[in-house]
Structure formats: C-alpha cells, structure tokens
C-alpha positions as CSV (number, residue, x, y, z in Angstrom):
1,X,42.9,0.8,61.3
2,X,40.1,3.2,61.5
3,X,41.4,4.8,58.5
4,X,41.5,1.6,56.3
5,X,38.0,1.0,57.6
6,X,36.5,4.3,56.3
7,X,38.4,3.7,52.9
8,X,36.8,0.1,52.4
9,X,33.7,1.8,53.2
10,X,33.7,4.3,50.9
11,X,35.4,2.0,48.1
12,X,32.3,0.2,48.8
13,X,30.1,2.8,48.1
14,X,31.5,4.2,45.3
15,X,31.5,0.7,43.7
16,X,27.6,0.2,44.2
17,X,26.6,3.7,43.6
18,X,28.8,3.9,40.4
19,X,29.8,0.8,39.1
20,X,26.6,-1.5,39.6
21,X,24.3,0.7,37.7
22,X,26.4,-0.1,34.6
23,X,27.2,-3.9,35.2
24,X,23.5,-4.7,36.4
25,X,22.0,-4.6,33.0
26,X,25.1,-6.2,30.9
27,X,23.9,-9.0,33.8
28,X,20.8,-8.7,33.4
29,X,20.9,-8.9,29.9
30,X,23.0,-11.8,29.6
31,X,20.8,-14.0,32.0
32,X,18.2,-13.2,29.8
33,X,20.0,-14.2,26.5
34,X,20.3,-17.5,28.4
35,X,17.1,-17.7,29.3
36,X,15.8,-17.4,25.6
37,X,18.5,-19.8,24.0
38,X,17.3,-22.6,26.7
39,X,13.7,-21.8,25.5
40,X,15.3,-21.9,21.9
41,X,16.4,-25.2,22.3
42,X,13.4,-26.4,24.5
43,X,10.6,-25.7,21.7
44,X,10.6,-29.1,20.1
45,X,10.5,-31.3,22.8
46,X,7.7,-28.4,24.3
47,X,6.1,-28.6,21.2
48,X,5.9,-32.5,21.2
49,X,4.6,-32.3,24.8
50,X,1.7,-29.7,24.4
51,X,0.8,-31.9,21.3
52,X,0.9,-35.3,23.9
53,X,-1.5,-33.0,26.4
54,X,-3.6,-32.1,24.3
55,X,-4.2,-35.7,22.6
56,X,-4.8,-36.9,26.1
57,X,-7.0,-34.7,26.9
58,X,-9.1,-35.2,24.1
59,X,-8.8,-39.5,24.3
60,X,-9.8,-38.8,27.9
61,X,-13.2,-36.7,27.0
62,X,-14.1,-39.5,24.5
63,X,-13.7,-42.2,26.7
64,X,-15.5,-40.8,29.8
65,X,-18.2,-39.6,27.3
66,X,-18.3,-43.2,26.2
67,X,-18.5,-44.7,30.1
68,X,-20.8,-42.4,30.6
69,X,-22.8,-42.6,27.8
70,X,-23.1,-38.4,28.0
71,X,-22.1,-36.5,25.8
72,X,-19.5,-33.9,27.2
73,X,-20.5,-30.6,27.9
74,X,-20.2,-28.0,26.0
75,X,-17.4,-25.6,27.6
76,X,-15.5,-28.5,27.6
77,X,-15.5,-29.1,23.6
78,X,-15.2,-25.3,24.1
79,X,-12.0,-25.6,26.1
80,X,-10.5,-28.3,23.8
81,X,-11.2,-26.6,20.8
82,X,-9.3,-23.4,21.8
83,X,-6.0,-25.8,23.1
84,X,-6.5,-28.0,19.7
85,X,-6.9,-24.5,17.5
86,X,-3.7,-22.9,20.0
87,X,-1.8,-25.9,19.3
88,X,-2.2,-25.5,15.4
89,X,-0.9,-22.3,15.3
C-alpha cells in the first residue's frame, strides 16, 4: 500500500513538474482567445452604450447649467470634450 502510495506521489509530481508547463499556456492561451472573441462580439452593443454615456452626460451638463443658470466649469467641458473626441475615434 505504501508502495502504491509513493508511486501516486511521484506520478503526481512528475505530471506537474513536466506536463503542466506545456499544457498551462495552450490554457492559457485558449481562455484568452475566448476572452477576445466575447470582446469581438461585445463592441457594438459597447459602442452603442459608450455613445448613450456620453450623450447623457452631456444632456445632464446642459440642463444643470440651465437650472443653475451657471455656466459649467471649465474641466468639465474639459472632461466631456476628451470622452466626446475618445468616442469619435
């Protein structure tokens, strides 16, 4: 029993000293390549919700610059800019 023990063991060993080194990035790289095709597939609707955000965010500076009666300031046009200009490209 002791025997079989000492086997498994080594078997053991063996398998994650020698064999994981060269299945880890085949894993690795395949959980990747299905990381990117769900990003693939997920840039329109992405795209539609940056585009969403960003048109709320620009309805909500006019309309508590118009309740205020302020006009924002100016690293906030700043800010919106950049996302407006990000969004373009």
């Amino acid at each position: 029993m002791a025997a079989a023990a000492a086997t498994a063991t080594a078997a053991l060993a063996c398998a994650a000293g020698c064999i994981l080194p060269f299945a880890l990035p085949a894993v690795v790289l395949a959980g990747t390549g299905g990381v990117i095709a769900w990003l693939v597939n997920a840039q329109g609707w992405m795209m539609n919700l940056a585009v969403v955000a960003v048109a709320a965010g620009w309805i909500w500076v006019g309309w508590l610059s118009l309740r205020h009666k302020a006009r924002p300031a100016l690293s906030t046009f700043g800010v919106m800019t950049a996302a407006t200009l990000a969004l373009a490209l």
